[in-house]
C-alpha positions in Angstrom: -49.7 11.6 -16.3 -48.8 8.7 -18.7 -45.2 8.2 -17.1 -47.0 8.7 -13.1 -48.9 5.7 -14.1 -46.6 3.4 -15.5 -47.1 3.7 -19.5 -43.4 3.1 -20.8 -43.9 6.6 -22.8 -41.0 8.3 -24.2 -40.3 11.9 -25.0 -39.1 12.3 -28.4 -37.2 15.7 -29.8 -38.3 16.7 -33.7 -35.4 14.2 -34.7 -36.6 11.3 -32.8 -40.2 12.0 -34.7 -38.8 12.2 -38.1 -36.8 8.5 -37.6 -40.2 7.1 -36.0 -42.8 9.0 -38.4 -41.1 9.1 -41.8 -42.9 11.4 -44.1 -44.3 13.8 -41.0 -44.1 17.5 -41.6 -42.1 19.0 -38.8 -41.8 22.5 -39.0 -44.0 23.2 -36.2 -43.5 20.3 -34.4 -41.2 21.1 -30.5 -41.3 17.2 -29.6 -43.4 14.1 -29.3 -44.3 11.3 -27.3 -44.4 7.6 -28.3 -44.9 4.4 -26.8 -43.3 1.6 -28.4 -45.6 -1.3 -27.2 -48.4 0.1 -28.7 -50.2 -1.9 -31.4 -53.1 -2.4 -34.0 -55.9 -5.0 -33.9 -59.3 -5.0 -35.9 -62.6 -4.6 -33.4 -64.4 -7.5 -36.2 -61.7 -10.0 -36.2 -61.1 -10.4 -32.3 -64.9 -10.8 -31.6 -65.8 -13.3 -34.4 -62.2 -14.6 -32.8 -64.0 -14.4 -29.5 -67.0 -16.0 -30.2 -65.5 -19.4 -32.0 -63.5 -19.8 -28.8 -66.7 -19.4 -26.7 -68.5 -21.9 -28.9 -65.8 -24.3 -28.9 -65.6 -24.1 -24.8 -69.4 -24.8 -25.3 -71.0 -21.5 -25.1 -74.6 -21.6 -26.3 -74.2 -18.2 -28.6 -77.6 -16.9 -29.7 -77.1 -14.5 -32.5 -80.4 -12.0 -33.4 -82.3 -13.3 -30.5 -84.5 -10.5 -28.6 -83.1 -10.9 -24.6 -86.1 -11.1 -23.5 -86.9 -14.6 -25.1 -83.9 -16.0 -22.7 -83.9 -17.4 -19.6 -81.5 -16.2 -17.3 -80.5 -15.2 -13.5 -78.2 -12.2 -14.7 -78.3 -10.2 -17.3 -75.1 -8.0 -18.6 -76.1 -4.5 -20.3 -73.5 -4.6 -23.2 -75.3 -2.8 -25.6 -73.2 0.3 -26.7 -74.9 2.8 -27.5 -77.8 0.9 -27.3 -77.2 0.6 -23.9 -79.5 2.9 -22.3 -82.9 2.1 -24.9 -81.7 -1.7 -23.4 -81.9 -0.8 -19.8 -85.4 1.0 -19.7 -86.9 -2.7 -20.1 -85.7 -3.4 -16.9 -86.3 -0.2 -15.0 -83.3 1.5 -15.4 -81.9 5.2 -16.3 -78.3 4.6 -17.6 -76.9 8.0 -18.4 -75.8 6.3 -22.0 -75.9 8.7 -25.7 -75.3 8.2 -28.8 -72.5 10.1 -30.7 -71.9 9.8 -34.1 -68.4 9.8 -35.1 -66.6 9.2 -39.0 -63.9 8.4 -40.3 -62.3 7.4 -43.8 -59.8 5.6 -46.1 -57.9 7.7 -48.7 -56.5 6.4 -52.6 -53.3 4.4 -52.0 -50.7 7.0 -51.0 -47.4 5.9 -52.7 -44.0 4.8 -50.6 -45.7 4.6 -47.1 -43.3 3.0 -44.9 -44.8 0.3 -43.3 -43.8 1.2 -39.7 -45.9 4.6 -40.0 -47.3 4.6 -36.5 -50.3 6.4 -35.3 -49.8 10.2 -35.7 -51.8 12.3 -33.6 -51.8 16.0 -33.0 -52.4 16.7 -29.3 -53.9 20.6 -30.0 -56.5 19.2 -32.3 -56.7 15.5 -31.9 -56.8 15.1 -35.9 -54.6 12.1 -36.5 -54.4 9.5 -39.0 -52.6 5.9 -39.4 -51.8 3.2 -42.2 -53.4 1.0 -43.8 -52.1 -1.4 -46.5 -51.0 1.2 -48.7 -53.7 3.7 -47.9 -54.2 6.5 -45.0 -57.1 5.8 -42.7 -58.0 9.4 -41.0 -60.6 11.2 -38.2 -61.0 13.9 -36.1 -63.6 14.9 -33.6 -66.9 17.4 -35.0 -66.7 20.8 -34.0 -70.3 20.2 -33.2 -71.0 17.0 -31.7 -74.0 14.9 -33.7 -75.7 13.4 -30.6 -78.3 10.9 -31.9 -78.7 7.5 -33.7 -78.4 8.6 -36.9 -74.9 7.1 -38.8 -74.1 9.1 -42.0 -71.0 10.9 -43.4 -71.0 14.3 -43.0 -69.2 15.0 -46.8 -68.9 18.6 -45.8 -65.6 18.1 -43.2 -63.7 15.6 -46.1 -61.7 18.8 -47.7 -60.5 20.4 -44.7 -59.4 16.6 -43.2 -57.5 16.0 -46.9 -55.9 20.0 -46.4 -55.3 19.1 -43.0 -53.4 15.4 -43.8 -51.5 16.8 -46.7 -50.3 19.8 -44.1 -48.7 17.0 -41.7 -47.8 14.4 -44.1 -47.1 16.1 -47.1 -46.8 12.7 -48.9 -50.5 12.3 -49.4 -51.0 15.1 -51.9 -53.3 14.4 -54.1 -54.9 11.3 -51.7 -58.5 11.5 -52.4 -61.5 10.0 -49.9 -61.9 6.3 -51.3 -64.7 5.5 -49.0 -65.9 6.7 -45.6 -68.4 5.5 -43.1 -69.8 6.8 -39.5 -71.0 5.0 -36.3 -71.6 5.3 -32.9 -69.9 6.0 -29.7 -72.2 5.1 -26.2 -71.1 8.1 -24.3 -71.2 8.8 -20.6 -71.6 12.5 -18.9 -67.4 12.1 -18.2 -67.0 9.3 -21.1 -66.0 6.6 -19.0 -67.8 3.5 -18.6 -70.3 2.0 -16.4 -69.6 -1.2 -15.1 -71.6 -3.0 -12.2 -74.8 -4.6 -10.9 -77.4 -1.6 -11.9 -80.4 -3.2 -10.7 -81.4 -6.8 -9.3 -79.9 -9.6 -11.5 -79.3 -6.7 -13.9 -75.3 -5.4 -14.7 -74.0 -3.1 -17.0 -70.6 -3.0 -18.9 -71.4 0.1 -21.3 -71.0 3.5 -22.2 -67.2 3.4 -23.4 -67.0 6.6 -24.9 -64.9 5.4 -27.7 -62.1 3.5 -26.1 -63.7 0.5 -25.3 -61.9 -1.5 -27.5 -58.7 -0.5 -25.5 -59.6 -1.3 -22.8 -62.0 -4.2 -23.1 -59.3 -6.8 -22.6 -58.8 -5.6 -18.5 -62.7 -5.1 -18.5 -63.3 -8.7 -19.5 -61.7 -10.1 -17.3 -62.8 -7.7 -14.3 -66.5 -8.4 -15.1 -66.2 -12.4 -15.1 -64.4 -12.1 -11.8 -66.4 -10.4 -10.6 -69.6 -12.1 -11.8 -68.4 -15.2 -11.1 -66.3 -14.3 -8.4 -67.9 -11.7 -6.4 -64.7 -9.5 -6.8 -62.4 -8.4 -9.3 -58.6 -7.8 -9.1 -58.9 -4.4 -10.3 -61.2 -1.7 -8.3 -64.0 -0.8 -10.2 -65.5 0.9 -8.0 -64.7 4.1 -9.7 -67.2 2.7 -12.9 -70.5 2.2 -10.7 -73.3 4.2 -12.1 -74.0 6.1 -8.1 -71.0 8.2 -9.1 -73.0 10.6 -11.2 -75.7 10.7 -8.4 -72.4 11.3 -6.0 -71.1 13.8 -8.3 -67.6 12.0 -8.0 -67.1 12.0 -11.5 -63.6 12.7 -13.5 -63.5 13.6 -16.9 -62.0 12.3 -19.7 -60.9 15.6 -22.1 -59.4 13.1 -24.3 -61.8 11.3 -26.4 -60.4 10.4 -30.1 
């Protein structure tokens, strides 16, 4: 599906794995697949990034300021999973839940090489990546925790530290060194929903955990569109009338 749509993937044999993942157990391991323009960017640095630029292009950024006590002829729904609590003041359902997720950081893990990628196991989507010299790792819940509420559940840590030392054997011994939870804004097939929702009212929510990814092609789609009246890519797969349509396609991949 990846190579149908243009990703420059590449199959990879166990040896192609071991020269790309040093480290990686690969005893059970038939092949892997890699994309070499991949990268790594932090969420907090790009949008305070984001928001000097806007300021310096003149951008009157309110920060803590209830919507309501702004003027304004449109209004974007970009809320996460606030999204849908956001939309009620204006008279409108989004199909938007909260889903807790967690993650954590081990101890330093001694001789990590530094071009460690990404490591994800496809059966389980347990997968893990470097950072500095430490191992930052997640994995779904076997029961999803639906709901605003952002702890750690402590009681998954040992079987994620038995199930990083299984795959990367060089992380014996890592212990948790902090861990944290928040929240995904999730859609019935956990992709977004982008477009006018209501009169001088859009939305641009309910990313289902890869909004990040894919916010660079969103932002841009949304101010053409906005101040355009058309995008250059069709999002008219994103409207909120596609649950009501039952056109919807799944996403089984959510990490």
């Amino acid at each position: 599906m990846q190579a149908a749509l243009g990703v420059p993937i590449e199959l990879l044999d166990p040896d192609d794995v071991a020269k790309l993942a040093p480290g990686v157990a690969l005893d059970d391991v038939l092949g892997g697949v890699v994309c070499l323009e991949d990268g790594v960017a932090e969420p907090p640095a790009v949008a305070r990034e984001l928001v000097r630029r806007a300021a310096e292009l003149g951008v009157d950024i309110r920060e803590q300021t209830p919507a309501g006590e702004v003027a304004a002829d449109l209004r974007v729904l970009a809320c996460g999973a606030y999204s849908g609590e956001a939309a009620e003041a204006y008279g409108v359902e989004l199909p938007v839940r909260p889903l807790c997720r967690q993650l954590f950081e081990t101890t330093p893990v001694p001789g990590l090489d530094e071009a460690l990628p990404m490591v994800l196991e496809s059966e389980t989507g347990f997968h893990f990546r470097r950072y500095g010299d430490s191992l930052r790792v997640a994995m779904h819940d076997a029961e999803p925790r639906w709901g605003f509420e952002q702890s750690v559940d402590e009681s998954v840590l040992p079987d994620r530290l038995q199930r990083l030392a299984r795959r990367f054997p060089g992380s014996a011994g890592a212990r948790v060194a902090r861990a944290w939870a928040g929240l995904y804004d999730m859609t019935p097939d956990a992709h977004p929903i982008i477009g006018f929702v209501a009169d001088g009212v859009y939305a641009a929510c309910g990313f289902s955990g890869h909004g990040f990814m894919q916010s660079p092609a969103v932002g841009r789609s949304v101010a053409e569109e906005l101040l355009d009246g058309d995008s250059e890519l069709d999002l008219s797969p994103y409207r909120l009338g596609r649950f009501a349509a039952g056109a919807v396609f799944p996403e089984d991949v959510v990490l």
